[in-house]
BAFI-337559 format. One line per 3 residues: number of its first residue (from 1); their letters; for each residue x, y, z of C-alpha. Coordinates in Angstrom, 2 decimals, m for minus. Layout:
N
NUM	a	X/Y/Z  ...
***
This chain:
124
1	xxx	m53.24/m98.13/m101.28  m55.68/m96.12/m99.37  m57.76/m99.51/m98.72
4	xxx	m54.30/m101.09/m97.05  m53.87/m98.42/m94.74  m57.33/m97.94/m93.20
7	xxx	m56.81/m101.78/m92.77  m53.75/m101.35/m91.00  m55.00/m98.54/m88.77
10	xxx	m57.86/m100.66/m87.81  m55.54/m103.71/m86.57  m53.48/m101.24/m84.81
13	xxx	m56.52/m99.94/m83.35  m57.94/m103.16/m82.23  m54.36/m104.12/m80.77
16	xxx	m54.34/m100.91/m78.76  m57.84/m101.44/m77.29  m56.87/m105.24/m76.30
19	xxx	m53.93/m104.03/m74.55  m56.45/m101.14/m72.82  m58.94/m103.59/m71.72
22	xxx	m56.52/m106.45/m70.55  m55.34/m104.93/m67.24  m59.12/m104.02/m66.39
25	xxx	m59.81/m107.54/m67.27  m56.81/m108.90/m65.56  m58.29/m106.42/m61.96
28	xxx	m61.46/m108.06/m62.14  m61.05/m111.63/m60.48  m59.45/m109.81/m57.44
31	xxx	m60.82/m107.36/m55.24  m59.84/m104.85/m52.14  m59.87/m104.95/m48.24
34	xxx	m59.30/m101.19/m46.38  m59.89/m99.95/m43.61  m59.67/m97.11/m41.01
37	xxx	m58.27/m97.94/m37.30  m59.16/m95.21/m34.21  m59.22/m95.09/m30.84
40	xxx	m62.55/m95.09/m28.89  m62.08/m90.60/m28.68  m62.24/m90.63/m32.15
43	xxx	m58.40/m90.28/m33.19  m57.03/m92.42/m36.26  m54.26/m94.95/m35.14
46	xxx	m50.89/m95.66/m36.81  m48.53/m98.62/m36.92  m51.36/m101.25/m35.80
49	xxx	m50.43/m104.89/m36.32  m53.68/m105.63/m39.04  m53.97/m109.19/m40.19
52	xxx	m56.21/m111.07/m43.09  m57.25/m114.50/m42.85  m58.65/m116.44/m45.50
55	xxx	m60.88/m118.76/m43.25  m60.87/m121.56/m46.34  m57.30/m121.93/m46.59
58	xxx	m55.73/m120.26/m43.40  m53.27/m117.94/m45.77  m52.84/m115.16/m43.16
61	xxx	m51.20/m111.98/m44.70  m50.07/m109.20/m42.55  m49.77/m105.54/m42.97
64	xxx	m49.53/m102.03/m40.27  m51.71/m99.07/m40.36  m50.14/m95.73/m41.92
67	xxx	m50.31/m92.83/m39.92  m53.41/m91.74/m40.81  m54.66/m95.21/m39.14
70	xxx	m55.27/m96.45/m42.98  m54.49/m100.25/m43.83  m55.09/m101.91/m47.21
73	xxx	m54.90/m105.49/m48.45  m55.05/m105.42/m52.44  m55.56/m107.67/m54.88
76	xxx	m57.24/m110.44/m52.60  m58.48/m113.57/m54.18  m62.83/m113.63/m53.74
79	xxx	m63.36/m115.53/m50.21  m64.78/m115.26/m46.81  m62.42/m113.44/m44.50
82	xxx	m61.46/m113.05/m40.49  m59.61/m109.48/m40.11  m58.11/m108.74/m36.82
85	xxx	m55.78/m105.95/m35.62  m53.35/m106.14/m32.36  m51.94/m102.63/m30.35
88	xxx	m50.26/m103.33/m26.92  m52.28/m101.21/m24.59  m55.62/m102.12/m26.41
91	xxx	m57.49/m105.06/m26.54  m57.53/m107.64/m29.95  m60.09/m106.77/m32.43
94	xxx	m61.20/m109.37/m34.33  m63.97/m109.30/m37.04  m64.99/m112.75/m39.04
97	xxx	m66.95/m114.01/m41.88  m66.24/m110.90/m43.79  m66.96/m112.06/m47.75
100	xxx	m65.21/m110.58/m50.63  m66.27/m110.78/m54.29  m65.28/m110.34/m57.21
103	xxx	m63.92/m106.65/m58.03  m65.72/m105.99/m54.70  m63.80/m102.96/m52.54
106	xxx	m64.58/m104.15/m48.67  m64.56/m101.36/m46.33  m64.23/m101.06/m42.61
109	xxx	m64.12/m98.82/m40.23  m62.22/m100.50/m36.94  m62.44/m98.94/m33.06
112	xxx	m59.91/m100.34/m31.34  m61.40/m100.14/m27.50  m58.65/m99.80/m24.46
115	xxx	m57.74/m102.93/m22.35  m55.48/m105.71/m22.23  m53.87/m107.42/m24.96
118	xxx	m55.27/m110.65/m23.73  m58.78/m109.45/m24.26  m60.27/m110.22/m27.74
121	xxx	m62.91/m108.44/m29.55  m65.13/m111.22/m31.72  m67.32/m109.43/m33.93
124	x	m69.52/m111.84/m36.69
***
């Protein structure tokens, strides 16, 4: 009897450790875009327009900057990236061939300078 339940505790503990290692697993074959938008003095800014393009397929998603100028894109598919962030009052940033891997955690750090909205920013 003994013999039965040390066999059961060892399925149930090889159950429990697939079900711990399956999310990790599951985290891997995506990865992480953030960033940190300021002005030129220094000062973080919130509510900016931020968007992600994947350059091979053209997916654009689209998020804002919290108010401590903080954006994040999660659980990206691995690719090569164009990130660009709009503010009336300041001119377009826009920063390309940015490449994510897998599990990778991209991070940027964004000035957004003052100007027109027509003006663009390229950085590659």
């Amino acid at each position: 009897m003994r013999m039965q339940q040390r066999h059961r505790l060892l399925a149930l503990f090889a159950v429990l450790m697939a079900f711990a290692i399956w999310p990790a697993a599951a985290q891997l074959v995506t990865g992480e875009i953030r960033g940190t938008l300021s002005d030129p003095s220094g000062r973080s800014m919130p509510n900016v327009t931020v968007k992600l393009l994947n350059e091979a397929t053209q997916e654009v998603r689209e998020t804002r900057s919290n108010d401590a100028g903080i954006f994040v894109f999660g659980g990206i598919p691995p690719a090569t990236y164009t990130i660009s962030a709009e503010q009336p009052g300041f001119r377009t940033f826009e920063r390309t061939g940015q490449v994510l891997a897998v599990g990778q955690n991209l991070s940027l750090s964004i000035t957004m300078n003052v100007g027109q909205v027509t003006e663009k920013v390229t950085v590659s």
